[in-house]
C-alpha positions in Angstrom: 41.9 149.5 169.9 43.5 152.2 167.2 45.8 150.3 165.7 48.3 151.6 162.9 50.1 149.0 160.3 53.3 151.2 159.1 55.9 151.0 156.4 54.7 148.5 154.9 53.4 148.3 151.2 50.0 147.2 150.7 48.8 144.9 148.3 45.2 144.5 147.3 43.9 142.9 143.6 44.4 146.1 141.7 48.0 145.9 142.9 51.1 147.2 145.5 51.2 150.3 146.9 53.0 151.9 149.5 50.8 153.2 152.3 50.1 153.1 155.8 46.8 151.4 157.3 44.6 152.7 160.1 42.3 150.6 162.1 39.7 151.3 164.9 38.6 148.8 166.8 37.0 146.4 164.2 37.3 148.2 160.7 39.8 149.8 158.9 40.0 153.7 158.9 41.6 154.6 156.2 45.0 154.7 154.4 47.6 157.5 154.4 50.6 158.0 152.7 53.5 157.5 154.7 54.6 160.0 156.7 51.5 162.3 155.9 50.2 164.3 158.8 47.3 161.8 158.8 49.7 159.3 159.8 51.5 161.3 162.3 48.6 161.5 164.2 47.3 158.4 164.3 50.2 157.5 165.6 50.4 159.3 168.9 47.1 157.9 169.9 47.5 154.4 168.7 47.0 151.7 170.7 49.7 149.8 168.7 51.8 150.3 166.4 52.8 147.4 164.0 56.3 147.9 162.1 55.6 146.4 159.0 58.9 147.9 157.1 59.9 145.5 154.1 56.7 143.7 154.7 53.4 143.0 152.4 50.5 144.1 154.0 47.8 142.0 152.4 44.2 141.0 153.5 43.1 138.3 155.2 42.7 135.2 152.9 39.8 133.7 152.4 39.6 129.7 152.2 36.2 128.7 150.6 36.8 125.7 150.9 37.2 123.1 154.0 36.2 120.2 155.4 36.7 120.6 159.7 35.0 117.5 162.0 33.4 115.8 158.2 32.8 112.0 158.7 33.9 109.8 156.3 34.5 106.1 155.7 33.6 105.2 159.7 36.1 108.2 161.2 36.0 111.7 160.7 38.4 114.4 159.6 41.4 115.1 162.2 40.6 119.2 162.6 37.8 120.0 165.1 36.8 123.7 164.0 39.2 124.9 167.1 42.0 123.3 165.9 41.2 124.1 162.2 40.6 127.6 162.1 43.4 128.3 163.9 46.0 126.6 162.1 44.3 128.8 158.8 45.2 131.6 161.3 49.0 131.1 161.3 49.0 130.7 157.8 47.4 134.2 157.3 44.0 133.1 156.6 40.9 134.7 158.6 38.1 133.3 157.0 37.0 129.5 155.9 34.0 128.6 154.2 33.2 124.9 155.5 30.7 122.2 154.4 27.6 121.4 156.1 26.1 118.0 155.4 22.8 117.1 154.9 22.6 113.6 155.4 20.4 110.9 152.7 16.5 111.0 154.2 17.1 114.4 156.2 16.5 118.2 155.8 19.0 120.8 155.1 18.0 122.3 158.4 19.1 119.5 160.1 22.4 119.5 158.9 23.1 122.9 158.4 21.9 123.0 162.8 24.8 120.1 162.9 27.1 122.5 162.3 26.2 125.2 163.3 26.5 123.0 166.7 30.2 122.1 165.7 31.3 125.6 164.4 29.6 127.6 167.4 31.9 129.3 170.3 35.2 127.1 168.7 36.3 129.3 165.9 39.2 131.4 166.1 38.1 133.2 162.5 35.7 133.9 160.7 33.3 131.3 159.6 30.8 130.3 157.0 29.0 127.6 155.4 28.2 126.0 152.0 25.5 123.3 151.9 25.9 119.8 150.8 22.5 119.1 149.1 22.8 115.0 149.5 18.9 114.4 149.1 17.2 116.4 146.4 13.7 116.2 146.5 10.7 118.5 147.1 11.2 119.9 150.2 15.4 120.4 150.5 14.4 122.3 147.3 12.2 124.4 149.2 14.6 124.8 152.2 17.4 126.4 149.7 15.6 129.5 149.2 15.2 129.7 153.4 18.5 129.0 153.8 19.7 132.2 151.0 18.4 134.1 153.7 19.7 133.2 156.4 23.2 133.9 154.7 24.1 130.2 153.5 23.8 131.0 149.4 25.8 128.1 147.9 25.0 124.5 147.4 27.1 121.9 146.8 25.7 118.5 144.6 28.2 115.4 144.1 28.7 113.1 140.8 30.6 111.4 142.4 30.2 108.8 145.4 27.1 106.5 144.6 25.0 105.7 148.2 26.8 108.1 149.8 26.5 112.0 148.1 25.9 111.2 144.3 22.9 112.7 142.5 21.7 112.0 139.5 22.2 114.1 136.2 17.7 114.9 136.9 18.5 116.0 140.4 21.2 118.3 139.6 18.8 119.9 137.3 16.2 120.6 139.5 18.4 121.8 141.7 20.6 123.5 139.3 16.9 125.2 138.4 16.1 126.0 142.1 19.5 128.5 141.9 18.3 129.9 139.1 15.6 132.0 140.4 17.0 132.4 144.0 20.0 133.3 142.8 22.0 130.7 144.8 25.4 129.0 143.1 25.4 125.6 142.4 28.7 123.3 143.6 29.6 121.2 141.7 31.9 117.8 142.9 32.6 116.8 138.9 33.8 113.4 138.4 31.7 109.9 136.8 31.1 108.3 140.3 29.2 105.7 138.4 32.2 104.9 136.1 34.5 104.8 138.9 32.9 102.4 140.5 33.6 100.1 138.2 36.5 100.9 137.6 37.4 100.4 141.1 35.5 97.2 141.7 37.8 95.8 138.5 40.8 96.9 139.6 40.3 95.3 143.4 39.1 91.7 141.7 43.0 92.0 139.8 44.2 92.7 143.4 45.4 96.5 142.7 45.0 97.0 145.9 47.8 99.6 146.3 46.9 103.3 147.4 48.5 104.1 143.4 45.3 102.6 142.1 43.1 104.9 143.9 44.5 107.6 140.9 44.7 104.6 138.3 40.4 104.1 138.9 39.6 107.8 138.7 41.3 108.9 135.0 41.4 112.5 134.5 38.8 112.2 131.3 36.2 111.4 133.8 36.6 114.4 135.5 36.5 116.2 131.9 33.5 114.2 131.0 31.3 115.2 134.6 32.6 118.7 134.3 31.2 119.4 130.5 27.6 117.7 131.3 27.5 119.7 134.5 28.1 122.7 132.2 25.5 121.4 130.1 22.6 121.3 132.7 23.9 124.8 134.1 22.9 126.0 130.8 19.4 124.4 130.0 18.7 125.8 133.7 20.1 128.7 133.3 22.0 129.1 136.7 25.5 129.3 137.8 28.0 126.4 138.7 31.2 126.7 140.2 33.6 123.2 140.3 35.3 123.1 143.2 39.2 121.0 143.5 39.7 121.2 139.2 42.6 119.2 138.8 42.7 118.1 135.1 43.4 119.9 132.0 40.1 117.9 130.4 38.3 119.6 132.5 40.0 123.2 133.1 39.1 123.1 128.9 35.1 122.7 129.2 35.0 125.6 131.3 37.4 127.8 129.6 35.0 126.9 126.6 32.3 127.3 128.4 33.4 130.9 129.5 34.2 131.9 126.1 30.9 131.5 125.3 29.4 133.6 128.1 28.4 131.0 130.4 28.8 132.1 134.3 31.2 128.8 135.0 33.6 129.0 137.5 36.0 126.9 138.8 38.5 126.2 141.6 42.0 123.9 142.5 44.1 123.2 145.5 47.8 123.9 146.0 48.1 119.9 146.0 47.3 120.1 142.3 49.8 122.6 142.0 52.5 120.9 144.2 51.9 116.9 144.2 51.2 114.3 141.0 50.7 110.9 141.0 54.1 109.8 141.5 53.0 110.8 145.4 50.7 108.4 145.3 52.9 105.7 143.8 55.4 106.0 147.1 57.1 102.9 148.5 54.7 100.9 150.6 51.9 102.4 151.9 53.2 105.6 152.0 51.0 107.2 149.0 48.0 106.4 151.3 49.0 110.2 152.8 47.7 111.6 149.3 45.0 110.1 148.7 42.2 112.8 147.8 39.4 113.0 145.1 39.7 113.5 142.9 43.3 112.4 142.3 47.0 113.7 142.1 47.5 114.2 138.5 50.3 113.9 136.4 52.6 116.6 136.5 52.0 117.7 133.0 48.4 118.9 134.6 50.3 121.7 136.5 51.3 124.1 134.0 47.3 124.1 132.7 46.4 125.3 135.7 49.0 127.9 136.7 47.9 129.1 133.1 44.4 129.0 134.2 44.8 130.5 137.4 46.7 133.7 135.1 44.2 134.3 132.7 40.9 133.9 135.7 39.7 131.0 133.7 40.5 129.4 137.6 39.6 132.0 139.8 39.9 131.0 143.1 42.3 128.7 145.3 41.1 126.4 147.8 42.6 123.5 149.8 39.8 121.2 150.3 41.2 120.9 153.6 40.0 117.4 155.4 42.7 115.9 157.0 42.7 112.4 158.2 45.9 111.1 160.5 47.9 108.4 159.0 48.1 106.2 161.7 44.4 105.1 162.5 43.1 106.6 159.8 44.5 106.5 156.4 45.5 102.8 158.1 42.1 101.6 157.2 42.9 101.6 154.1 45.6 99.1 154.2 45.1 96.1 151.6 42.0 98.1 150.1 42.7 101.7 148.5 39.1 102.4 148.0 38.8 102.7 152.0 41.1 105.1 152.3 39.6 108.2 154.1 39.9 110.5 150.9 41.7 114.2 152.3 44.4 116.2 152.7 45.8 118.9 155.3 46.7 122.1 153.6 44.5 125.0 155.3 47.8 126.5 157.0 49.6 126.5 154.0 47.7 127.6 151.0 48.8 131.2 151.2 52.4 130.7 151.6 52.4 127.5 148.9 50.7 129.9 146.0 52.7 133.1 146.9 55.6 130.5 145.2 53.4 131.3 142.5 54.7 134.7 142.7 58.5 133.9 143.4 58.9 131.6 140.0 57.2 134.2 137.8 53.3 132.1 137.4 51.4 135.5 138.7 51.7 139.0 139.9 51.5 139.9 143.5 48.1 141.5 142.9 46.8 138.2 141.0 47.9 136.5 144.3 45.9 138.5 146.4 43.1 138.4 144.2 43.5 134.8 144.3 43.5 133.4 147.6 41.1 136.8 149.6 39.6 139.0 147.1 37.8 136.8 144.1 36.8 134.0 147.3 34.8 137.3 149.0 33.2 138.2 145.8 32.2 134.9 144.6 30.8 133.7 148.3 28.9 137.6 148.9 31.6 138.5 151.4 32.6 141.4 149.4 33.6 144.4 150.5 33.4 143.5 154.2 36.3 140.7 153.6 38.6 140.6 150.8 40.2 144.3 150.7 42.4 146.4 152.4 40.2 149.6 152.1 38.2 152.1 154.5 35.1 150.5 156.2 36.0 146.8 155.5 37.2 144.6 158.4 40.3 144.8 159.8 41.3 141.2 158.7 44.9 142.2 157.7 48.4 140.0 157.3 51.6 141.3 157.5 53.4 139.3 155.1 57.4 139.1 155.2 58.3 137.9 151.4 62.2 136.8 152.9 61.0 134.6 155.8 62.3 131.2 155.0 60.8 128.1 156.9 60.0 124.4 156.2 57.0 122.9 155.9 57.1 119.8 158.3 54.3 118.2 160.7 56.9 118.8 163.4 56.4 122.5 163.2 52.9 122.7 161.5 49.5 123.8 163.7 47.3 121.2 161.6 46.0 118.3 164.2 47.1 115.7 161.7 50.3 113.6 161.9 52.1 114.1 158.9 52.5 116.7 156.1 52.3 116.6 152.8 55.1 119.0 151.6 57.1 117.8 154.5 60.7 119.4 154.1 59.7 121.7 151.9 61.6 125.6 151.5 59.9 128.1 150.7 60.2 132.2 151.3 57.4 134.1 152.5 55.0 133.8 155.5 52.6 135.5 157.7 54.2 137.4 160.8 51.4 139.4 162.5 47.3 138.4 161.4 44.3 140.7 162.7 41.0 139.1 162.3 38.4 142.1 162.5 41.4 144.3 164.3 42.2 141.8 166.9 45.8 140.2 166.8 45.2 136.4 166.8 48.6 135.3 165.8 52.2 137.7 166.0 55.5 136.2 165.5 54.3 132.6 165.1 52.4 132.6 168.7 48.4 132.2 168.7 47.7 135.2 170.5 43.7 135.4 169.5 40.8 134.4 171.9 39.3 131.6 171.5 35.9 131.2 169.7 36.3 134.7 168.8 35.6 133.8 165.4 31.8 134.7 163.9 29.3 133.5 161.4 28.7 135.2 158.3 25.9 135.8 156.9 26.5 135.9 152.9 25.3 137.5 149.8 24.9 136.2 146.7 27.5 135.5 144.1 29.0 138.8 143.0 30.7 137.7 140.0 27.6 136.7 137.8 27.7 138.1 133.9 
């Protein structure tokens, strides 16, 4: 289909313009000023043509960062990939980065074919995968460099989580080393699992059993501490580490030192670190169980460290760390123990609306937003500049963006297969009204309008942003 988006202004990293896009069939065409002769044309032999008059035109976000069918704790997370990617869809994402497992005394391949088996014919986006390294040894090291080229260039190791994920300070070295010369990134889940354990075995022998003191048993300065020796080891190997879900100023500080100096550190949050703080967590009964994440809500005097962050690219990317668990049945098992709480939150619909607020109150520019949630994900994850820009010969993954909508954030009106929300009855302006993934409409006027399992693997590059 020739499809032209007009009236609209367009907003990539670099900034808004007004100007008038042209898609064929997957790709973009081009972009005309308004009323040219270019546009004149196109229009009389368009297929569609998509008012977008008062409207942002932005491209399709980029979440690098979900968790859709992920076991945990004896259940798994609420989201099958279906129902997953396209909620993301409504919310004006086209593209999610997930997490295959590798599970303790198997290979990579295994897991990354788990998922593959998951993902496959369901997606109504895009799709790609990271790869939870959960065993390091001889031959998952080995199976890194195979799976770089089959498009899977990002690994993720865990400090957190003893018996389950965790990996000791020697493993994340060798792997940490393995990047290095295949030019992989290294992930990097940065909090003192081993101190937390105790931590939480104390605080259940007092009979702090309440979801609060899943927060209480995971201080912020353990997330500083696992965040500057991970920086540490990335530098005696001499490879790249991005921390995904930063949520402490203690942390946010090691890698803006560590980027003063040079170092290729990067880092992530989530809107719920933007949004939410502990005193979630301390609700009325069991009612903080709903925010229960790793790591933790923080404080609230965390938040304006990371809006600074995220203005001065010392955070360069938000994700949500989507892995929603229901509240009923799930979060439920939980009850009388915090530490079996499924740890997750639902937040893939949302993230673009919840950081464009960002915007509204003055935090960063329109372009920074953009640059934010779609551009900096496709450079850092080697989508770049297929995804992550509205300019001639990338995909047509485009959102028409009204700024003025008004609507609440609710699980009575959300697309998310999870029972409750966790900005429930929250205002904000600005949402998605029409989204194209690769020139395709999958969602106009809040109706899914896609085809299902119309979303595709990607194949990725290597990180893009290395110094």
């Amino acid at each position: 289909m020739k499809i032209l988006i007009s009236g609209g202004t367009v907003v990539n990293a670099v900034g808004p313009i007004a100007a008038d896009v042209l898609i064929d069939g997957e790709t973009i065409q081009g972009l005309c000023a308004p009323g040219s002769a270019t546009t004149t044309a196109w229009r009389e032999n368009a297929d569609r043509v998509i008012d977008a008059t008062g409207q942002l035109v932005i491209p399709g976000a980029i979440d690098g960062h979900t968790h859709m069918e992920m076991p945990f704790g004896g259940t798994q997370s609420a989201d099958t990939f279906e129902t997953g990617t396209r909620a993301a869809a409504f919310g004006g994402t086209t593209t999610i980065i997930d997490f295959a497992i590798q599970s303790k005394g198997t290979s990579l391949r295994e897991g990354l074919d788990q998922w593959h088996a998951k993902a496959q014919g369901n997606c109504a986006i895009d799709y790609g995968f990271h790869m939870i390294v959960s065993d390091v040894n001889e031959v998952s090291l080995k199976e890194m460099d195979v799976l770089i080229d089959e498009g899977v260039t990002s690994f993720k190791l865990f400090m957190a989580y003893p018996g389950v994920f965790y990996s000791t300070d020697g493993e994340i070295l060798q792997a940490m080393q393995r990047a290095s010369g295949n030019g992989g990134t290294i992930m990097m889940h940065a909090e003192n699992g081993i101190a937390i354990d105790v931590l939480v075995a104390q605080a259940l022998s007092r009979g702090e059993t309440d979801p609060r003191f899943h927060g209480a048993t995971r201080p912020s300065i353990l997330e500083g501490e696992a965040t500057h020796r991970a920086i540490q080891l990335a530098r005696v190997a001499g490879a790249p580490v991005y921390f995904v879900h930063l949520s402490a100023s203690e942390a946010l500080a090691e890698v803006v030192t560590a980027r003063d100096r040079g170092q290729n550190v990067f880092a992530e949050t989530c809107p719920q670190y933007l949004f939410l703080s502990d005193e979630d967590l301390a609700r009325d009964g069991f009612e903080g169980a709903k925010y229960v994440c790793s790591p933790p809500l923080r404080a609230r005097e965390h938040q304006a460290a990371l809006w600074r962050g995220l203005r001065t690219d010392d955070l360069s990317v938000v994700s949500t760390d989507h892995c929603p668990f229901c509240f009923k049945e799930q979060k439920e098992l939980g009850r009388g123990d915090f530490s079996k709480i499924p740890n997750g939150l639902p937040g893939v619909e949302h993230r673009v609306d919840l950081i464009y607020q960002g915007v509204v109150k003055g935090e960063i520019s329109l372009g920074r937003w953009v640059e934010i949630v779609a551009t900096t994900p496709a450079k850092m994850f080697g989508l770049y500049p297929t995804k992550g820009v509205i300019a001639p010969g990338a995909d047509a993954d485009v959102v028409v963006y009204d700024p003025n909508a008004r609507h609440t954030l609710s699980a009575a009106s959300h697309h998310m297969d999870v029972d409750y929300s966790v900005y429930e009855g929250l205002d904000v302006p600005g949402r998605a009204t029409t989204v194209l993934s690769r020139g395709a409409v999958v969602v106009d006027q809040d109706q899914y309008v896609g085809t299902p399992g119309a979303g595709r693997f990607l194949t990725r590059g290597l990180n893009g942003l290395l110094r």
